[in-house]
C-alpha positions in Angstrom: 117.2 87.4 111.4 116.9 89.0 108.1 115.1 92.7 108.7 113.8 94.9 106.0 113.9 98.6 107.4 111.5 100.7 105.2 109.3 104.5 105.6 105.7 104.5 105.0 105.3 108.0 104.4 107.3 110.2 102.4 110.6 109.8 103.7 112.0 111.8 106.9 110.7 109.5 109.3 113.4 108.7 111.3 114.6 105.3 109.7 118.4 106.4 110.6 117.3 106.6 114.4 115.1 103.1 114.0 118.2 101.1 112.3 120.9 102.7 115.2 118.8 101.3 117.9 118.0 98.1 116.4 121.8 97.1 114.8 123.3 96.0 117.9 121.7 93.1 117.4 123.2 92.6 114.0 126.3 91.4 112.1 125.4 93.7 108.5 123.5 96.8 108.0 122.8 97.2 104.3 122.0 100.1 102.1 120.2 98.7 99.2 118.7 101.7 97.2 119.2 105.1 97.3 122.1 107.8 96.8 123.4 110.8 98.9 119.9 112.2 98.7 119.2 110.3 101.6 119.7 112.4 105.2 119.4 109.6 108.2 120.4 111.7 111.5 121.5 109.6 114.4 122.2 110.9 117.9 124.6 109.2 120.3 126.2 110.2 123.3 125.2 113.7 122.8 126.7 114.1 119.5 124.9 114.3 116.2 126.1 112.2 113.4 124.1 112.5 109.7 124.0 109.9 106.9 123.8 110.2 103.2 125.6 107.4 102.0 127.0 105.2 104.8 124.9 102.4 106.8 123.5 104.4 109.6 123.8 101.2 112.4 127.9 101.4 111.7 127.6 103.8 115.4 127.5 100.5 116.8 130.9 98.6 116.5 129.7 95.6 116.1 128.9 96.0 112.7 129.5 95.7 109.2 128.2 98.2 106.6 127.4 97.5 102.8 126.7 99.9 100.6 124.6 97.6 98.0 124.5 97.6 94.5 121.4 99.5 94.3 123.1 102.2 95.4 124.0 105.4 93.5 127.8 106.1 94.9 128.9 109.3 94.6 132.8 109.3 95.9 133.3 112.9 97.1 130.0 112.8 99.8 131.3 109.5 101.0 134.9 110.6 101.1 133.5 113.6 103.5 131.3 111.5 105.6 133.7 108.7 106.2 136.4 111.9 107.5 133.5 112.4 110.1 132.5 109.3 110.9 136.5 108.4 111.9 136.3 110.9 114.5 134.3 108.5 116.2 135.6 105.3 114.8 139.1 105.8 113.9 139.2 102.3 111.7 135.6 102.8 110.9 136.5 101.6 107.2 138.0 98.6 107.5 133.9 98.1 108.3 132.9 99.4 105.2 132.1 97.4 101.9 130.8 99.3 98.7 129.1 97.5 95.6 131.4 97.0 93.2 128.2 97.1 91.0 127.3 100.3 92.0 126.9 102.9 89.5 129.3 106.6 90.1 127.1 109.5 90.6 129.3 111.6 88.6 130.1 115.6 88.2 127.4 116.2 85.3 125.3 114.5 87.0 125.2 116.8 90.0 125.3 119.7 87.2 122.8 118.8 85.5 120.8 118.3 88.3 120.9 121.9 89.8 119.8 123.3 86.1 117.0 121.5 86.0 116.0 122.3 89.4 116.3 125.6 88.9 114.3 125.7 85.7 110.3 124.9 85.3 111.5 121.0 85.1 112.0 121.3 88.8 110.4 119.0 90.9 112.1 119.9 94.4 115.0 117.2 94.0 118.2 117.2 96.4 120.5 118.4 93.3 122.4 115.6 94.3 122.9 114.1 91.1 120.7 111.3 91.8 118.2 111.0 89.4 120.3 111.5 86.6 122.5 109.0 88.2 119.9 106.7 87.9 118.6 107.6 84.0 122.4 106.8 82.8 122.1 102.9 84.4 118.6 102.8 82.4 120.0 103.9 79.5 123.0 101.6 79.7 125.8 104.6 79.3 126.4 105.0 83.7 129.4 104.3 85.1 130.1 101.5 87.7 132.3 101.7 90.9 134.0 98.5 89.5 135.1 100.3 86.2 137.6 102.6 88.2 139.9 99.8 88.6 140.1 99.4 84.9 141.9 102.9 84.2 141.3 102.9 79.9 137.8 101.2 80.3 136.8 104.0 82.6 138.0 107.1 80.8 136.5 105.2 77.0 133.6 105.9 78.9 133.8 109.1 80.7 135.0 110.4 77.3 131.7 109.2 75.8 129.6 110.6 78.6 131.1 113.8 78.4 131.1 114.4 75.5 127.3 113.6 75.0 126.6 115.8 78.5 128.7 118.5 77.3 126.4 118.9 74.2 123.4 119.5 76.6 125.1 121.6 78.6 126.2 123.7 76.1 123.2 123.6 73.6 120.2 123.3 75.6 121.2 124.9 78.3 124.0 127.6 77.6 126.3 126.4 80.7 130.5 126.2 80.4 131.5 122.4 79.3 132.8 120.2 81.6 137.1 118.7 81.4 137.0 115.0 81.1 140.9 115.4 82.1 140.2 116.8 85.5 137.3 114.5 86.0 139.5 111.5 85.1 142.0 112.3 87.3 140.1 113.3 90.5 138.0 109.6 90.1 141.1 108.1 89.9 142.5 109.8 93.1 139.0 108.4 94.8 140.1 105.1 93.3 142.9 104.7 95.4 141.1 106.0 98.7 138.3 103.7 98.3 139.8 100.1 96.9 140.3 98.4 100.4 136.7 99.0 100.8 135.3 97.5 97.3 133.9 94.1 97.1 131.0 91.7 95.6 128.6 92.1 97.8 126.9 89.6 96.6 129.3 87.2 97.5 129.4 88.5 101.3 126.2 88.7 101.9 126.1 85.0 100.3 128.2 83.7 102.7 126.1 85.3 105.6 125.0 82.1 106.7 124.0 82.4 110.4 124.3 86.1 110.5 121.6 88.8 111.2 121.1 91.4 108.2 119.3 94.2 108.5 118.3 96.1 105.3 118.0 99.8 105.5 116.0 101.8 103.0 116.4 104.9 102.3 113.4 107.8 101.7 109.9 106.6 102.0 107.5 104.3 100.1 105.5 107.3 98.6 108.5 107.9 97.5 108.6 105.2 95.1 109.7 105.7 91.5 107.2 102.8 90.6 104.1 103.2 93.7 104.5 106.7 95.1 103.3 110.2 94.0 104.6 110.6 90.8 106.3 112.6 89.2 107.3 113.9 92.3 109.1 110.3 93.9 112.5 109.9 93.9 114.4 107.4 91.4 114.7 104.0 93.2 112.0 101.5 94.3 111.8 102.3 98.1 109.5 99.5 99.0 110.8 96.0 100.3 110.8 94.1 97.3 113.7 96.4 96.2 115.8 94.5 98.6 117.1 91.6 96.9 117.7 93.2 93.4 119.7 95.8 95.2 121.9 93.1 97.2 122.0 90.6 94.6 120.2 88.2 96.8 117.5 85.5 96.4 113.6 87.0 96.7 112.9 85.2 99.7 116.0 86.7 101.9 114.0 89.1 103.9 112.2 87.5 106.8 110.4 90.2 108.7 109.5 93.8 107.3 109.1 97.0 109.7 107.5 100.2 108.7 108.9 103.7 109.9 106.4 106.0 110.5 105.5 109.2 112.2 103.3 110.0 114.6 102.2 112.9 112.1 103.0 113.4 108.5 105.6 115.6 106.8 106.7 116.0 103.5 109.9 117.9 101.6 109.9 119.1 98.5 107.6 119.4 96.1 103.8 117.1 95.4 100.6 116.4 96.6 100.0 116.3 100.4 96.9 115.5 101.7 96.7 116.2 105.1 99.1 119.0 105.1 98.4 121.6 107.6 99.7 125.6 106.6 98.2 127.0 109.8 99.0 126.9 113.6 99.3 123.5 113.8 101.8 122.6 111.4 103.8 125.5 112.1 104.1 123.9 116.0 105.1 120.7 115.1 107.6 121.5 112.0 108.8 123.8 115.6 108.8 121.6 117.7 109.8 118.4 115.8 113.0 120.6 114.4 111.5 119.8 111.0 114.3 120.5 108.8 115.7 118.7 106.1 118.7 116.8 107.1 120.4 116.6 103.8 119.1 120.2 102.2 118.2 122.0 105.6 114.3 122.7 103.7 111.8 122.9 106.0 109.4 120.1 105.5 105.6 120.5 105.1 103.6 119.0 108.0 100.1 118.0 108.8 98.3 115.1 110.9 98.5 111.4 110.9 97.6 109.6 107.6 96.2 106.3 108.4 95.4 105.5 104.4 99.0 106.7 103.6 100.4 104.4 105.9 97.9 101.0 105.0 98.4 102.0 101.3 102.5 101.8 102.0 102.5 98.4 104.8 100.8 96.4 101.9 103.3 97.0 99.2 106.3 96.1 101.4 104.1 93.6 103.5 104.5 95.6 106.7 102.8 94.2 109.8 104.7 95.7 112.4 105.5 99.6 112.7 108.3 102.0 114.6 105.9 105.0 115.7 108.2 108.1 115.8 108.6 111.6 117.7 105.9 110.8 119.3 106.8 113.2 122.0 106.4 115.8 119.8 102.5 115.6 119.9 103.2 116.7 123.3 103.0 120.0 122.6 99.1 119.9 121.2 95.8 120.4 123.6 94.1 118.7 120.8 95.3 116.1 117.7 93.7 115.5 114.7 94.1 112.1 112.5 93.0 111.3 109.1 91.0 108.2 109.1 90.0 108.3 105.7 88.5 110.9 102.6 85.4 111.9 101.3 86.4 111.5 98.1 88.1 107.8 97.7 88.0 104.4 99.4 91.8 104.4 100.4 94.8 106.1 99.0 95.3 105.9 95.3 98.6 108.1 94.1 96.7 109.1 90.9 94.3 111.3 93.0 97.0 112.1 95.9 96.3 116.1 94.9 92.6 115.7 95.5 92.3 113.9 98.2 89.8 115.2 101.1 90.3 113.6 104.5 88.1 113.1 106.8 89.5 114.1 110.5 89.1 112.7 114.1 89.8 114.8 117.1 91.3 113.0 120.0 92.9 114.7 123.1 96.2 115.3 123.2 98.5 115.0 126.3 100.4 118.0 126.9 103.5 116.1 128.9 106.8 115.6 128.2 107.0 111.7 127.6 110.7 111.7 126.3 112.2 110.2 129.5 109.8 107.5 129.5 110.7 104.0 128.3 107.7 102.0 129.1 104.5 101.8 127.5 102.6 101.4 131.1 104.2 104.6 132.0 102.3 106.7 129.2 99.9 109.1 129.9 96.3 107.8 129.4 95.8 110.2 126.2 99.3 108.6 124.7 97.9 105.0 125.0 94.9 105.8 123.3 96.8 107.4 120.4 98.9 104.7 119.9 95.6 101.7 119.7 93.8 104.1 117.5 96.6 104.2 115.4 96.9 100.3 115.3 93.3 100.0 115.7 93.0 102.5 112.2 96.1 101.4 110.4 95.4 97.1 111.5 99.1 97.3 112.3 101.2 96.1 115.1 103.2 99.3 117.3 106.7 96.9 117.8 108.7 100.2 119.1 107.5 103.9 119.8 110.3 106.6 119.7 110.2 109.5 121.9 113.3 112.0 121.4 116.5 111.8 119.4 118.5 109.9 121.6 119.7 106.3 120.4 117.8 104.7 123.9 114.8 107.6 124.0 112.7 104.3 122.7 109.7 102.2 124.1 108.9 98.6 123.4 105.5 97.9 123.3 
């Protein structure tokens, strides 16, 4: 089985948990887009692990992570996460493969990132460097994960890149200029800790004949630099087509595409929101659902169910089958409401995102505490009728319902 794993909202919606569950089953788990802006939390055996950078199904020993080529690496977040991640998995590495394609998020990056956040360009980024990560590879200038092994290739260009960031820095913005020495040196000391772990991925993943894959996204398809509500989106193509360009792999390798979504909506950072809910109601589930950022800690905007978000996002990344998560945390309501459409446009259309007026049906809530059930029969009534209005709405399959952070807090339907 080749699996695509992408969100159909705007990122947040549990994909880490979704790919932890599901990778037993599976010989690689795949990062193919993305950077350290992405925050997948996983819990497992009452501890709490979070991923920016590494495969989140690498929990399960079994498995081999890749970190693909389209990927934005930045060395000193992975350094730090793999330290973690050991103290469950001493040899946790010797599971780890990283794109030698992959371009280095590097120091100016992140700089450059946090000045323009915190200017009127700001669009509510991660300041991760991620963006500008990504507008170096388009301009031809970045700097690959491969090129550290070629010492004088790799400071040529970091001299270049300095010195053309340094000019920014220092002209546009009035900020200190950066030391190609101690950036040279420090890359080159990541160099060292990372070359048992770089490879062609392409290659591997090649030679996968047999194997399971699954392919785990990162943020959400409204997200998408390309289909999502720009100019607030992140700077990668979220959707599933984004697969084999960021693996280096033939168009036709994925064979079967969930959807992540919510059982509401929530959204961090800045842009247009349609169903977000300011009063009571989102205040109770951003409580309830602990609705914090997990790579920022920002508390993210929430609001009801979107069906139109989530049809508009299954058809670009041909979604038939969904993961319907924290669904427990609609336990808390007397009453839910879900957005089955607007008054103002035939489906969702990114270009009128900030205008958009839904249009709301009540249903009951449930007001239990489903998270220690694990079969759909055992639902309360209200539950079940959530969950076919939301296939019945949305013309999509519920494969999987999660109900609570646990790795096994999950219902097949």
């Amino acid at each position: 089985m080749k699996l695509a794993i992408v969100g159909l909202q705007w990122g947040d919606e549990g994909k880490g948990k979704v790919v932890d569950y599901l990778a037993r089953d599976f010989d690689y788990d795949v990062r193919f887009q993305g950077g350290s802006n992405a925050g997948h939390t996983v819990q497992y055996q009452g501890k709490k692990y979070i991923f920016h950078l590494i495969p989140c199904g690498l929990l399960n020993k079994n498995v081999i992570g890749v970190i693909g080529t389209g990927c934005v690496f930045d060395p000193a977040v992975f350094v730090g996460e793999l330290g973690d991640l050991k103290t469950y998995d001493p040899d946790v590495e010797k599971r780890i493969k990283i794109s030698k394609f992959a371009h280095l998020i590097m120091p100016y990056h992140v700089l450059l990132d946090k000045i323009r956040e915190e200017t009127t360009q700001g669009i509510g980024t991660t300041k991760r460097g991620i963006g500008n990560a990504y507008e170096d590879k388009y301009g031809r200038v970045g700097i690959r994960v491969g090129d550290l092994y070629y010492p004088e290739q790799f400071k040529e260009k970091l001299k270049a890149n300095i010195s053309r960031k340094n000019v920014i820095l220092m002209e546009i913005y009035h900020a200190e200029p950066l030391s190609e020495t101690e950036i040279y040196e420090q890359y080159m000391e990541y160099a060292e800790k990372l070359r048992p772990m770089i490879a062609d991925e392409t290659t591997i993943l090649a030679g996968a004949v047999g194997k399971n894959i699954i392919f785990e996204g990162a943020q959400g398809s409204l997200l998408d630099i390309d289909f999502g509500t720009y100019p607030f989106v992140t700077s990668s193509h979220t959707i599933a087509g984004s697969v084999s360009i960021g693996c280096g792999l033939p168009s036709v390798c994925v064979e079967k595409v969930y959807g992540i979504t919510k059982a509401y909506t929530t959204r961090v950072g800045l842009g247009p929101f349609p169903t977000e809910n300011e009063d009571a109601m989102g205040k109770n589930l951003r409580d309830v659902g602990k609705e914090y950022g997990a790579t920022t800690g920002r508390p993210r905007r929430c609001g009801p169910f979107d069906v139109e978000v989530v049809k508009y996002a299954a058809r670009l990344s041909g979604v038939t089958e969904i993961v319907l998560t924290k669904f427990d945390v609609l336990g808390s309501l007397k009453t839910i409401l879900v957005s089955i459409g607007y008054k103002n446009a035939d489906g969702f259309d990114p270009f009128l995102a900030s205008r958009l007026e839904p249009v709301y049906k009540e249903v009951p809530g449930f007001m239990t505490d489903i998270s220690h059930i694990r079969k759909f029969v055992d639902l309360p009534a209200q539950a079940k009728d959530y969950v076919h209005l939301v296939e019945e709405y949305t013309n999509l399959k519920v494969k999987y319902i999660s109900v609570g952070p646990d790795r096994d807090a999950m219902i097949k339907v």
